[in-house]
C-alpha positions in Angstrom: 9.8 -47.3 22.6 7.5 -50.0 24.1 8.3 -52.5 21.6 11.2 -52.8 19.4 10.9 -52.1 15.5 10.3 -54.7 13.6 12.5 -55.2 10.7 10.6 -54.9 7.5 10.1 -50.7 9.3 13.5 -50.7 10.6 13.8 -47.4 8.8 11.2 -45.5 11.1 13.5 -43.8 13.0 15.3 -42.0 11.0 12.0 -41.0 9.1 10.7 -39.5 12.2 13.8 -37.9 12.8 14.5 -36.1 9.7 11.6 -33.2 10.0 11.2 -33.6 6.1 8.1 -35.5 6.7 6.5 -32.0 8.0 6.2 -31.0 4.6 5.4 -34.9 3.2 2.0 -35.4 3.4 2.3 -39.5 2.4 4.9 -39.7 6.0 2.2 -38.5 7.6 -0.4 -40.7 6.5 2.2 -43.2 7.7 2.5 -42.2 10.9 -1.1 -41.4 11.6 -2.2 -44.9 10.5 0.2 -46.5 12.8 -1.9 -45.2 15.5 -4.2 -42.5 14.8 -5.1 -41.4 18.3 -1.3 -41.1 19.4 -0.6 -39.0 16.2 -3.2 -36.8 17.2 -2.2 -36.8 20.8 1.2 -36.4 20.5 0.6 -33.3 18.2 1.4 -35.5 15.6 5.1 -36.1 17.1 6.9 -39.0 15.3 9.3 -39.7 17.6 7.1 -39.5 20.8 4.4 -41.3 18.9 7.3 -44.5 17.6 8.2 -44.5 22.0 5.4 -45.1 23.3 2.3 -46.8 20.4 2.1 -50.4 20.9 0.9 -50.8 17.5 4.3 -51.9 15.2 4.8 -55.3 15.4 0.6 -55.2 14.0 2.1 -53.0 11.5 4.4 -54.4 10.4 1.9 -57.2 9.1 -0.2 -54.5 7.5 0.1 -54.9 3.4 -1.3 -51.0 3.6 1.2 -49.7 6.1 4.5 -51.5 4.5 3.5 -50.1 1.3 3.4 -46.5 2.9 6.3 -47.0 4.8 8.3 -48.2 1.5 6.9 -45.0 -0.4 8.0 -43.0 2.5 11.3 -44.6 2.8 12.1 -43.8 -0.9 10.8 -40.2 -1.1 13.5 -39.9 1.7 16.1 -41.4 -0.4 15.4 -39.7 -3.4 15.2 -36.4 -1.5 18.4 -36.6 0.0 20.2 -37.6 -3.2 20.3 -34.2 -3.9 20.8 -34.6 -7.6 19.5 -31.4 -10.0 18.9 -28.8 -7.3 18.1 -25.2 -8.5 21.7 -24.2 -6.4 23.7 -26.8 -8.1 22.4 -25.9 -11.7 22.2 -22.0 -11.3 25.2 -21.6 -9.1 27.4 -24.8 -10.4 30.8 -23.2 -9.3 29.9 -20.5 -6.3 30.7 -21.8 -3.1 28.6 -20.1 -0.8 28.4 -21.8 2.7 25.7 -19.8 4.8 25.4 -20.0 8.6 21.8 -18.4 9.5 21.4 -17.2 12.8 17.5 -17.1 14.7 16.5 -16.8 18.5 13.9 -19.3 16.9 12.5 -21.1 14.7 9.1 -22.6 13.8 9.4 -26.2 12.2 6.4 -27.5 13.4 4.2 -27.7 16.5 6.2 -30.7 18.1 9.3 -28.3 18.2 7.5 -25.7 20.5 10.3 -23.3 20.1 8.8 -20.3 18.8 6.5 -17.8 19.3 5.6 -16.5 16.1 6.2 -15.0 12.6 10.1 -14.5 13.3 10.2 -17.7 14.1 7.8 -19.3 11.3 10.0 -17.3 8.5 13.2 -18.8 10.2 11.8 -22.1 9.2 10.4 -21.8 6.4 13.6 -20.1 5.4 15.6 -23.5 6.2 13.2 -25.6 4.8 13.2 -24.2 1.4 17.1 -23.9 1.9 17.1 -27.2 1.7 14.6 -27.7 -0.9 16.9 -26.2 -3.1 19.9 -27.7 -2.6 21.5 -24.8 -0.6 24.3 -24.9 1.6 23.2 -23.5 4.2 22.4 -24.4 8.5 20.6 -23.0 10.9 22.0 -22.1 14.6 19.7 -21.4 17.2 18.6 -22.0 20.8 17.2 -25.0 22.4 14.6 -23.5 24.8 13.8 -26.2 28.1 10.2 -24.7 28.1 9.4 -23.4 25.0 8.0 -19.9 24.3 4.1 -20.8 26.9 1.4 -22.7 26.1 -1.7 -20.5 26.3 -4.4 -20.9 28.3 -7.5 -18.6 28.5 -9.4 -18.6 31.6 -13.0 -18.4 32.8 -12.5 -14.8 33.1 -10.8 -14.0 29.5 -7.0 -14.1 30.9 -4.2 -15.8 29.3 -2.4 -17.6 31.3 1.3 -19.1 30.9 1.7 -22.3 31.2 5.2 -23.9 30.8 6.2 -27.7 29.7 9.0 -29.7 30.0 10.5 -30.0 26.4 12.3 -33.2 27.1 14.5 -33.6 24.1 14.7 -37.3 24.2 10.8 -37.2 23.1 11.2 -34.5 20.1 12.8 -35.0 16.3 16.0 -34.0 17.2 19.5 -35.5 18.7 22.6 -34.8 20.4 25.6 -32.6 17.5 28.0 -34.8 16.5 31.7 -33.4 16.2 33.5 -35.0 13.7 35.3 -38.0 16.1 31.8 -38.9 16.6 31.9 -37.1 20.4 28.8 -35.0 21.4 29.5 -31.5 20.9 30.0 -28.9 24.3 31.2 -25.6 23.7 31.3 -22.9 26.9 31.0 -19.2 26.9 32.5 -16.9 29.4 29.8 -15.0 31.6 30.4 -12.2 34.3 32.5 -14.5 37.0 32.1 -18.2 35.3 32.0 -19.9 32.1 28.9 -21.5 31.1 28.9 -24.4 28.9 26.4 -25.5 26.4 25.2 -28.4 24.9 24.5 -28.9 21.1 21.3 -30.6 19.8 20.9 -31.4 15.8 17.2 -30.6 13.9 17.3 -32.5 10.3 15.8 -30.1 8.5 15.5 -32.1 4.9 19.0 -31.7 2.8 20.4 -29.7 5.9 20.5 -28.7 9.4 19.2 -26.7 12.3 21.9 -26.3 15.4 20.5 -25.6 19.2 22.3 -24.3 21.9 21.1 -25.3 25.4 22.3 -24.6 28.9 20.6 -27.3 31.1 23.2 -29.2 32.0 24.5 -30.6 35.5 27.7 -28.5 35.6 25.8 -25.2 35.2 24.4 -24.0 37.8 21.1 -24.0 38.6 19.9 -20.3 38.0 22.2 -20.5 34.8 20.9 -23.7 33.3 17.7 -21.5 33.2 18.8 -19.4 30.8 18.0 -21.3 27.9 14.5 -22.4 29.7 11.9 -19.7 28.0 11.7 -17.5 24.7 11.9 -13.9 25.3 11.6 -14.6 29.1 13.5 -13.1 31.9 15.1 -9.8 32.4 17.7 -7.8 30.7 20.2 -9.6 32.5 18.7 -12.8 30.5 18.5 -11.7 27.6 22.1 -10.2 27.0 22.8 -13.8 28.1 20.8 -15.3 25.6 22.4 -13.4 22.8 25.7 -13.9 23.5 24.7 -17.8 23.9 23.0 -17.8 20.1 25.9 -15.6 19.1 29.2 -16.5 20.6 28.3 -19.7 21.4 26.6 -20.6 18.2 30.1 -19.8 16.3 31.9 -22.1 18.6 29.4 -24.4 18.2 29.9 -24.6 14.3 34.0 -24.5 14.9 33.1 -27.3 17.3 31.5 -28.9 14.2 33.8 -28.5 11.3 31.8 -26.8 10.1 33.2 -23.4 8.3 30.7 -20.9 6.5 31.9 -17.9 4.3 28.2 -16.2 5.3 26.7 -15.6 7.8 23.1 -14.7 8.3 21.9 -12.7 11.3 17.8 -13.2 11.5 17.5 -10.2 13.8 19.8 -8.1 15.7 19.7 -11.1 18.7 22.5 -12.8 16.7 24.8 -10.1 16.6 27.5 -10.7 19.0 28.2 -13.7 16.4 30.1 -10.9 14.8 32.4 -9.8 17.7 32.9 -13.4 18.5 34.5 -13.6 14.3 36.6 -10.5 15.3 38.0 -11.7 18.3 39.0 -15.2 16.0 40.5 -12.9 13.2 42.4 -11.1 15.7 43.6 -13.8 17.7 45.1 -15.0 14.0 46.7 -11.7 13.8 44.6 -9.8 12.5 44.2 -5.8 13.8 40.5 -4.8 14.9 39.7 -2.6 11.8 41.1 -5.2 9.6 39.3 -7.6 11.2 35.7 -5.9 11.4 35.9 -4.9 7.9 36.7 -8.8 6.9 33.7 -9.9 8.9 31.1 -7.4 7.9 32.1 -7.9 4.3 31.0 -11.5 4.9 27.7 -10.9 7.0 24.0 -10.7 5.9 21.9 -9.1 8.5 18.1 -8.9 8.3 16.4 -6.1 9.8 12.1 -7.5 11.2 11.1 -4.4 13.4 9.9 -1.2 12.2 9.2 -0.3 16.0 11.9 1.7 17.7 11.4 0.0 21.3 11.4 -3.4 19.3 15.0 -3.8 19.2 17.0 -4.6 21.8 19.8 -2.0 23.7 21.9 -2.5 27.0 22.1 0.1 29.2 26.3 1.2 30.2 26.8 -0.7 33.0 24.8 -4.3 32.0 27.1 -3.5 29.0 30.4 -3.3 31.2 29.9 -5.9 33.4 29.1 -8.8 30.2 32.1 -7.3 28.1 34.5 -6.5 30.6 37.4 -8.1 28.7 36.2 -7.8 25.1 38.3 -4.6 24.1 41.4 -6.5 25.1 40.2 -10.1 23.0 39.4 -7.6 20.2 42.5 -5.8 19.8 40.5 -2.2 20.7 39.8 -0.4 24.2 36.0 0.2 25.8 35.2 3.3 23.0 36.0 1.2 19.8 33.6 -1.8 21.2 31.2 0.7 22.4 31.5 2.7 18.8 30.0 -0.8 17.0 26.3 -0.3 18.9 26.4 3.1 20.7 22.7 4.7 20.3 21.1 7.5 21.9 17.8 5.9 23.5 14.9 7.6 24.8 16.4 6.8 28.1 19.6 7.4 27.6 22.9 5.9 25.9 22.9 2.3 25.2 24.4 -0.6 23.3 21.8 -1.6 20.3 22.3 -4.7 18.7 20.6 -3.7 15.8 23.3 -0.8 15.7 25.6 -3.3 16.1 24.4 -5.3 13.2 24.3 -2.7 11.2 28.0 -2.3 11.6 28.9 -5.6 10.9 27.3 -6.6 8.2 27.6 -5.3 4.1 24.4 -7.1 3.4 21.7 -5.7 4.8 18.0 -5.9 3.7 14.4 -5.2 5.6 11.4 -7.5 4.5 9.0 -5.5 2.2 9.5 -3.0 -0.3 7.8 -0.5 2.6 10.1 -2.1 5.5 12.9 -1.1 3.6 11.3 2.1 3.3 10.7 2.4 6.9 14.2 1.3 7.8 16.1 3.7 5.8 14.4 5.9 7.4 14.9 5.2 10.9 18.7 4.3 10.7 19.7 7.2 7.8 21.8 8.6 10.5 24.0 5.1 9.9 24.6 5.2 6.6 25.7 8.3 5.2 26.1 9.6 1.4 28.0 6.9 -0.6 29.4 7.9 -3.9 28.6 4.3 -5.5 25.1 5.1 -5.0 24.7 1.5 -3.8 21.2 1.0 -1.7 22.5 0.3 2.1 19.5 -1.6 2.9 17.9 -3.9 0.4 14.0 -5.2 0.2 13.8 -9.0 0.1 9.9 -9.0 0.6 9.2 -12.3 3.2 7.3 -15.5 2.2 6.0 -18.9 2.6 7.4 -22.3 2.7 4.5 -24.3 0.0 4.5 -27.4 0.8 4.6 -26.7 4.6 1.0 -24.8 4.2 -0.5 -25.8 1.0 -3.8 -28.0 1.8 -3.2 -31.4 -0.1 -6.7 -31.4 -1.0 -5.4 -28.2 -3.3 -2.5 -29.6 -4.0 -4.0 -33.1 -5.6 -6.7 -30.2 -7.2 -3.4 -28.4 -8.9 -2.3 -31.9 -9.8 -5.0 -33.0 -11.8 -5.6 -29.3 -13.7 -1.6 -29.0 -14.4 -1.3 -32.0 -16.7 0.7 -33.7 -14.1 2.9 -31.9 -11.4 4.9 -29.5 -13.7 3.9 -26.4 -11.0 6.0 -28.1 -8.1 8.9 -27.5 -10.4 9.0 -23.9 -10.4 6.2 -22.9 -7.4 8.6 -19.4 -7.5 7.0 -19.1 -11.3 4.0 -17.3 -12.2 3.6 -18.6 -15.3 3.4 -22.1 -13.7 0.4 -20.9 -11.7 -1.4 -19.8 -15.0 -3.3 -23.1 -15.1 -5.6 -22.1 -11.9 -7.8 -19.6 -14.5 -8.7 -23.0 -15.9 -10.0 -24.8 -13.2 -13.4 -24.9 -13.1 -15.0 -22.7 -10.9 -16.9 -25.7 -8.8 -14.3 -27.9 -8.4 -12.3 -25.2 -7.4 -15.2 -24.0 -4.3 -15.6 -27.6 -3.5 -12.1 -28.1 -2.8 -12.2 -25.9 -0.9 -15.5 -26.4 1.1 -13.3 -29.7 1.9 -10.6 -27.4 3.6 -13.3 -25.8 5.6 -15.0 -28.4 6.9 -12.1 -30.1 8.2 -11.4 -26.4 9.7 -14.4 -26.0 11.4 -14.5 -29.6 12.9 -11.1 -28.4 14.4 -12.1 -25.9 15.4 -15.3 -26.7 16.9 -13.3 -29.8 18.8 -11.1 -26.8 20.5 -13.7 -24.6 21.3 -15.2 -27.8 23.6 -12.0 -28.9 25.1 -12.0 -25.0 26.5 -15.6 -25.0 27.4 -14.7 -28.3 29.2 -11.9 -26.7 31.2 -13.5 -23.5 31.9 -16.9 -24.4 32.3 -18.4 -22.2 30.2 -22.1 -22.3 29.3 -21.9 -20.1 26.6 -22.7 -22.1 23.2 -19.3 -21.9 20.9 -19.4 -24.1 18.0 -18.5 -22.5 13.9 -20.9 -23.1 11.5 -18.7 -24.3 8.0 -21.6 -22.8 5.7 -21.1 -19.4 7.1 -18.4 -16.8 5.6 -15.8 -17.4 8.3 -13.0 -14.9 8.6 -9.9 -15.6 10.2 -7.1 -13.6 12.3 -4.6 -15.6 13.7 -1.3 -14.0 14.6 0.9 -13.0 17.6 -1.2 -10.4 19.7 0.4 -7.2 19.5 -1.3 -3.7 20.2 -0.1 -2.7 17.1 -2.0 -5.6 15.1 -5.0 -4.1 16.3 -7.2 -7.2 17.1 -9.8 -5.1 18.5 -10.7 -3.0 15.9 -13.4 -5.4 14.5 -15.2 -4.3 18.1 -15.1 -0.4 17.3 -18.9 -0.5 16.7 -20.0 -3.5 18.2 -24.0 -2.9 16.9 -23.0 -2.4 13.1 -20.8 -6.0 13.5 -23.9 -7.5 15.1 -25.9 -6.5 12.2 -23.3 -7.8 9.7 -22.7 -11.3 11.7 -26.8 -11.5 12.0 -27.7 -10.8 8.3 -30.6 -12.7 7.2 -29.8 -15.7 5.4 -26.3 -14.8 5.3 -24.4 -15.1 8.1 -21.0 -14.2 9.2 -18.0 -15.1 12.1 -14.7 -14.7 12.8 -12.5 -16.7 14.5 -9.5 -15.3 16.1 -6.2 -17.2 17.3 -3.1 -15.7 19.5 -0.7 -15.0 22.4 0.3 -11.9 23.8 3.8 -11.7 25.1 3.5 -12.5 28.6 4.3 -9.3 30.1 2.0 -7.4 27.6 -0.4 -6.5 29.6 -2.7 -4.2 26.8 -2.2 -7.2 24.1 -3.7 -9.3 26.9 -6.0 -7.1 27.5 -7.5 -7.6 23.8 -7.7 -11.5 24.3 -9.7 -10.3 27.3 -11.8 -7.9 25.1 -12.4 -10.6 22.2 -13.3 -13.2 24.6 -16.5 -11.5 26.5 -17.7 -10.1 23.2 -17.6 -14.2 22.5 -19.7 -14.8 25.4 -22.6 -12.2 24.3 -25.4 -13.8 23.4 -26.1 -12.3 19.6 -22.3 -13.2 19.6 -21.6 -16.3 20.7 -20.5 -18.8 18.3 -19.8 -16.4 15.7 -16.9 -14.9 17.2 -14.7 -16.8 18.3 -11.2 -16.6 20.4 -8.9 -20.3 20.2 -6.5 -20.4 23.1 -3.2 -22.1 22.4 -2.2 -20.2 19.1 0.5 -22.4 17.3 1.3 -23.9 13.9 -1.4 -26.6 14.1 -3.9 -23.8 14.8 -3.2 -21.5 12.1 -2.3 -24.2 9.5 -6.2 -25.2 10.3 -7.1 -21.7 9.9 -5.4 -20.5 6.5 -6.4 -23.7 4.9 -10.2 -23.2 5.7 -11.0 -20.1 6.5 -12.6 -17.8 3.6 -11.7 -14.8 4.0 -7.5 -13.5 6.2 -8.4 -10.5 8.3 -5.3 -8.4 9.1 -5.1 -4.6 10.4 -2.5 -3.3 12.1 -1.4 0.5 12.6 0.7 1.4 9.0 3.5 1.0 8.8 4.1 -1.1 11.7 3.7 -4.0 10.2 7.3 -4.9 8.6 6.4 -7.6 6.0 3.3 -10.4 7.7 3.4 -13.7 6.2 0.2 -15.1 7.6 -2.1 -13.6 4.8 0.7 -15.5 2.2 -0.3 -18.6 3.7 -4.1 -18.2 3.7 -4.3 -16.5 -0.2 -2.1 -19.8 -0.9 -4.8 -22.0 0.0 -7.4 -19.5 -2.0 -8.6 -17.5 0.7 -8.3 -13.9 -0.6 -6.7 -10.9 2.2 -9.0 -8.2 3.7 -5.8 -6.1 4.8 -4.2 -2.9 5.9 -2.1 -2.0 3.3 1.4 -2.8 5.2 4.2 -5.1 5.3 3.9 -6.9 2.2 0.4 -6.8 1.0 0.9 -3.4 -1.1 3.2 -5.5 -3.5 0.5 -7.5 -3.9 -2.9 -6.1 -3.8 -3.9 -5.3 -7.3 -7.8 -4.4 -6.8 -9.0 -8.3 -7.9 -7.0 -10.7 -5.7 -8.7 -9.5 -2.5 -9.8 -6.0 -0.9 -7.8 -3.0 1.7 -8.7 -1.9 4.3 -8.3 1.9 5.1 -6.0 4.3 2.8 -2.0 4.1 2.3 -2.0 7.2 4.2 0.0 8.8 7.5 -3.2 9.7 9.8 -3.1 12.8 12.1 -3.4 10.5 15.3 -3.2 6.7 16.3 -7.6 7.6 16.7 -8.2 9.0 13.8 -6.4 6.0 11.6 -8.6 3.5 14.3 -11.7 5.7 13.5 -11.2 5.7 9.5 -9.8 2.0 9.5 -12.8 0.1 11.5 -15.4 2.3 9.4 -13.3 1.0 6.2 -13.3 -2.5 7.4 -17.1 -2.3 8.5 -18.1 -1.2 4.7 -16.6 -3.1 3.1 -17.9 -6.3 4.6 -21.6 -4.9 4.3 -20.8 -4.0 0.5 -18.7 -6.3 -1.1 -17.5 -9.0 1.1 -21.0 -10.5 2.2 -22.8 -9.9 -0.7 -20.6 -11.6 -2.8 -19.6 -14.4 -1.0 -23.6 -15.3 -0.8 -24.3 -14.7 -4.8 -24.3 -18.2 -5.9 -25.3 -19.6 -8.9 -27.5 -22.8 -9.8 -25.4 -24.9 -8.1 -24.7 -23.0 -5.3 -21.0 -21.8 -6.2 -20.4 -18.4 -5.6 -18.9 -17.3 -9.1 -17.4 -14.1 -8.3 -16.4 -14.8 -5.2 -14.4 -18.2 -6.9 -12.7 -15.2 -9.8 -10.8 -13.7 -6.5 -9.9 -17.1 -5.3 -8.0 -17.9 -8.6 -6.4 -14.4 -8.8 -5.4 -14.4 -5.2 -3.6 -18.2 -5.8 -2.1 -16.8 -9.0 -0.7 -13.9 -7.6 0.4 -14.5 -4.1 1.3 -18.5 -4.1 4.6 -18.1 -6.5 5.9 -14.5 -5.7 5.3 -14.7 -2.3 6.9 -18.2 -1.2 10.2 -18.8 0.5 11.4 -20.7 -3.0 11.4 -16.9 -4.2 12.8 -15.3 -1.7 15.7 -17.4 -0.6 16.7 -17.0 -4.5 16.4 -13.4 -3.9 18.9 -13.6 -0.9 21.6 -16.0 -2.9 21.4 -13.9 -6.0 21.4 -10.6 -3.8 23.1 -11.2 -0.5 25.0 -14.4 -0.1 26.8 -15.2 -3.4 27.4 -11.7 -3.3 28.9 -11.7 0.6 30.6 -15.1 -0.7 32.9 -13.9 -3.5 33.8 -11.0 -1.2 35.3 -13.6 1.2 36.8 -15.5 -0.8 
């Protein structure tokens, strides 16, 4: 920090530490106005921006700024009293203590340590955890570099790019155990132990635990493992999931900290569940005993409908990482091997979804299809059962509100609610019922607000990359235009190309006289992706075409920032993957949120939704013959659709120029996505389902 902080802001610090203020929109306004350009610089980081601005002791003399900061200051307070939560009232005498494990988790763009909608759910997850008064922390991994920033080059490539994290500069800080002493735990590996470094994320109410491995007595190669997100090689990754899992129970010991659930995000967490059977049976406990306490006391989320999407050790990598497990565990090589042996197309293997499966009695996918899907693809786990009881549940994904809502909507909600009753109970559709009665043109002016703010982002990214590239090709969004957006992780599966299946019919729908369209597209492929890179390649030389240019788009860089720009402004959410590949999708939640109705594939969780007047499908809920013919039926589905309902409705305006119809599927998109689909639902669903449930069975 250049210059001390002066005392009538003494509190800064911890406001800038205590992530609460991503979702406060009145702690932002107080850290952008003590220095606008570092905010903006500084990816609106509070604690990098509160190091280096040289603005506070000016501040600090600022009638304006003390009165923000004191608002601020006693939202913080008030928050973190804690008093009426929904857990404390609904749940008065349960004590259930939940540990939720993540490889990652998206807070916000200044804790680049995500990559995308796993990670984005995690945190929304923890943030509306804490919203209502839940027990509950989050473990996860503290990664040196990130998951990449993304740049796309002259030629169309993405290209990694890797930063220093630098801890020191980010909202979090060194664990505490309880003596006050920083928290270390170690891990053994093949030949050495590894040690391991606890960080601490305020997340609001509660708390988000990282694991990281640079330290000085690692060794170097080691002190890499923690460096990317889903980088390295299978000898990496086994490393990395015994880090998040092992050492993120030792961590919480470490803590005093002692859940009676535990969460596994993903089958990455699972040796979480070995590491509880080796405690049990160093207490005494025999290994069947043992497993049978620990599953009964573990949640496990399944995310990937894709076979190769889930991760398996071949024999040997196995071997040589659990060489004395069977004798910790109380069991010889088979029984460990038992918990995650699969079959694989290349050959036997340990699965760590297999071995999540096993050790966990609450089990659930993340759409009503998902869970569909999933039964499917593991029936050969879960044999008859003569309770009848469903061994994988449906908890359908969603949104954190406040994280995504625009505030323009939300002071718009505000005004039209007779005060702010619909923050009480955002999980309530009959609390959304007021939206019908907005009037349509406040409603489209609100939201032509949003868009304009979008499309001056937007257009301020688009020259930054023309700047670094040199391009010569015009790219700037036009916010009158219909603007459809698609911003997601690039997978092949997602389909991003399918928009370019018949690239003279989208020339004649983006050229229409008098009313034009564009797309703008955000994203990352995996680095070793090659075909998902290929599609960035695809989508950014159709950019440069001359009848295309400037209304198609490609932003490089995908993140939070990006997409929270893009589902608060953009029209229309474009989504089409393969069905049913996509196992719930939360992006489209986000965008219908902030009014902008889906144009989707119906998959993941937008067939619990889509109700014929809240937005529009693309293609037919059907199995197709082959992987073309569903590309074939899908882009001529999309391409219709846009020429006969989308555009023309969009343009039919009345008097004063609102688009009435278009405005009716606004309202019922709001009213039908914004309260079933946030994270306030769905982390009810899992207390009521999964963790009270898994609690009273510990106890």
């Amino acid at each position: 920090m250049r210059e001390s902080v002066p005392q009538r802001l003494s509190r800064l610090p911890e406001l800038a530490r205590n992530i609460l203020w991503t979702w406060r929109p009145g702690t932002q306004a107080l850290f952008s106005r003590l220095d606008p350009e570092l905010w903006e610089s500084t990816e609106h980081n509070p604690v990098r921006l509160l190091r280096e601005t040289e603005n506070l002791g000016r501040a600090a003399e600022d009638p304006a700024t003390v009165a923000l900061y004191n608002l601020a200051v006693q939202d913080l307070d008030r928050y973190l009293d804690g008093q009426g939560t929904w857990a404390g009232h609904v749940y008065p005498r349960t004590d259930a203590r939940v540990a939720y494990f993540s490889a990652e988790f998206g807070l916000h763009e200044s804790l680049p340590i995500y990559s995308g909608g796993l990670g984005v759910l995690a945190g929304d997850h923890v943030k509306s955890a804490s919203d209502l008064g839940l027990p509950l922390v989050g473990v996860g991994i503290l990664y040196a570099q990130g998951y990449f920033r993304q740049r796309i080059s002259a030629e169309g490539r993405q290209e990694e790019v890797y930063e220093p994290f630098e801890p020191e500069s980010r909202p979090i800080s060194p664990a505490l155990s309880p003596d006050g002493a920083p928290v270390i735990v170690g891990i053994a590996l093949p030949g050495r132990e590894l040690s391991l470094k606890v960080w601490k994320v305020e997340v609001g109410r509660t708390a988000i635990y990282l694991l990281d491995a640079d330290l000085q007595e690692n060794s170097e190669e080691d002190r890499l493992l923690t460096a990317r997100l889903y980088g390295g090689g299978q000898r990496t990754r086994i490393s990395q999931e015994m880090i998040l899992g092992i050492g993120g129970v030792r961590a919480l010991r470490a803590l005093g900290l002692r859940p009676n659930v535990y969460h596994m995000n993903e089958g990455h967490a699972a040796f979480l569940g070995l590491e509880r059977v080796r405690e049990l049976v160093a207490a005494g406990e025999t290994f069947e005993a043992a497993t049978e306490k620990v599953a009964g006391s573990t949640v496990f989320t399944t995310h990937t409908p894709v076979p190769a999407g889930h991760d398996a050790f071949a024999p040997d990598l196995f071997d040589e990482f659990a060489r004395d497990w069977p004798g910790e565990l109380g069991t010889d090589r088979e029984g460990l091997w038992a918990l995650g042996r699969k079959r694989e197309d290349w050959g036997e293997a340990f699965n760590m979804t297999v071995l999540a499966f096993n050790l966990s009695r609450g089990r659930n996918a993340v759409s009503k299809l998902h869970r569909d899907v999933s039964l499917d693809m593991w029936k050969y786990l879960f044999p008859e059962r003569p309770d009848g009881e469903d061994p994988i549940l449906a908890v359908t994904n969603g949104v954190h509100t406040w994280s995504w809502l625009a505030p323009e909507l939300a002071e718009l909600f505000d005004r039209h609610c007779g005060g702010r009753a619909w923050r009480r109970e955002v999980e309530n559709p009959a609390a959304w019922s007021f939206v019908a009665g907005i009037p349509s043109g406040e409603l489209w002016r609100a939201h032509e607000g949003t868009k304009r703010g979008m499309a001056r982002f937007v257009n301020a990214r688009l020259e930054l990359q023309k700047e670094r590239t040199g391009r010569d090709v015009p790219q700037e969004i036009n916010p009158e235009a219909l603007t459809i957006g698609f911003s997601r992780r690039f997978a092949t599966y997602k389909r991003a190309t399918l928009l370019l299946s018949d690239p003279e019919r989208l020339r004649a729908i983006i050229g229409g006289a008098d009313r034009p369209v564009q797309f703008v597209f955000a994203g990352k492929a995996h680095p070793a992706d090659e075909p998902a890179k290929a599609f960035i390649e695809a989508l950014y030389w159709a950019s440069e075409e001359d009848d295309l240019a400037g209304s198609l788009v490609i932003l490089e860089d995908y993140d939070m920032n990006v997409t929270r720009h893009l589902v608060q402004g953009v029209d229309v959410w474009l989504n089409n993957p393969r069905r049913p590949l996509e196992a719930s999708g939360t992006s489209g939640q986000k965008a219908s949120l902030n009014g902008a109705p889906n144009f989707s594939v119906l998959d993941g969780w937008w067939p619990e939704a889509y109700n014929g007047r809240n937005g529009w499908a693309v293609g037919e809920p059907v199995e197709y013959a082959s992987e073309e013919e569903g590309d074939r039926v899908d882009a001529e589905s999309l391409y219709s659709t846009l020429e006969n309902s989308l555009v023309p409705l969009f343009y039919d305006r009345d008097a004063e120029g609102v688009p009435l119809g278009w405005v009716r599927v606004m309202k019922e998109a709001i009213q039908t996505v914004a309260p079933t689909f946030s994270t306030q639902r769905m982390v009810q669903d899992y207390v009521h389902k999964l963790y009270v449930p898994r609690a009273n069975r510990a106890g």
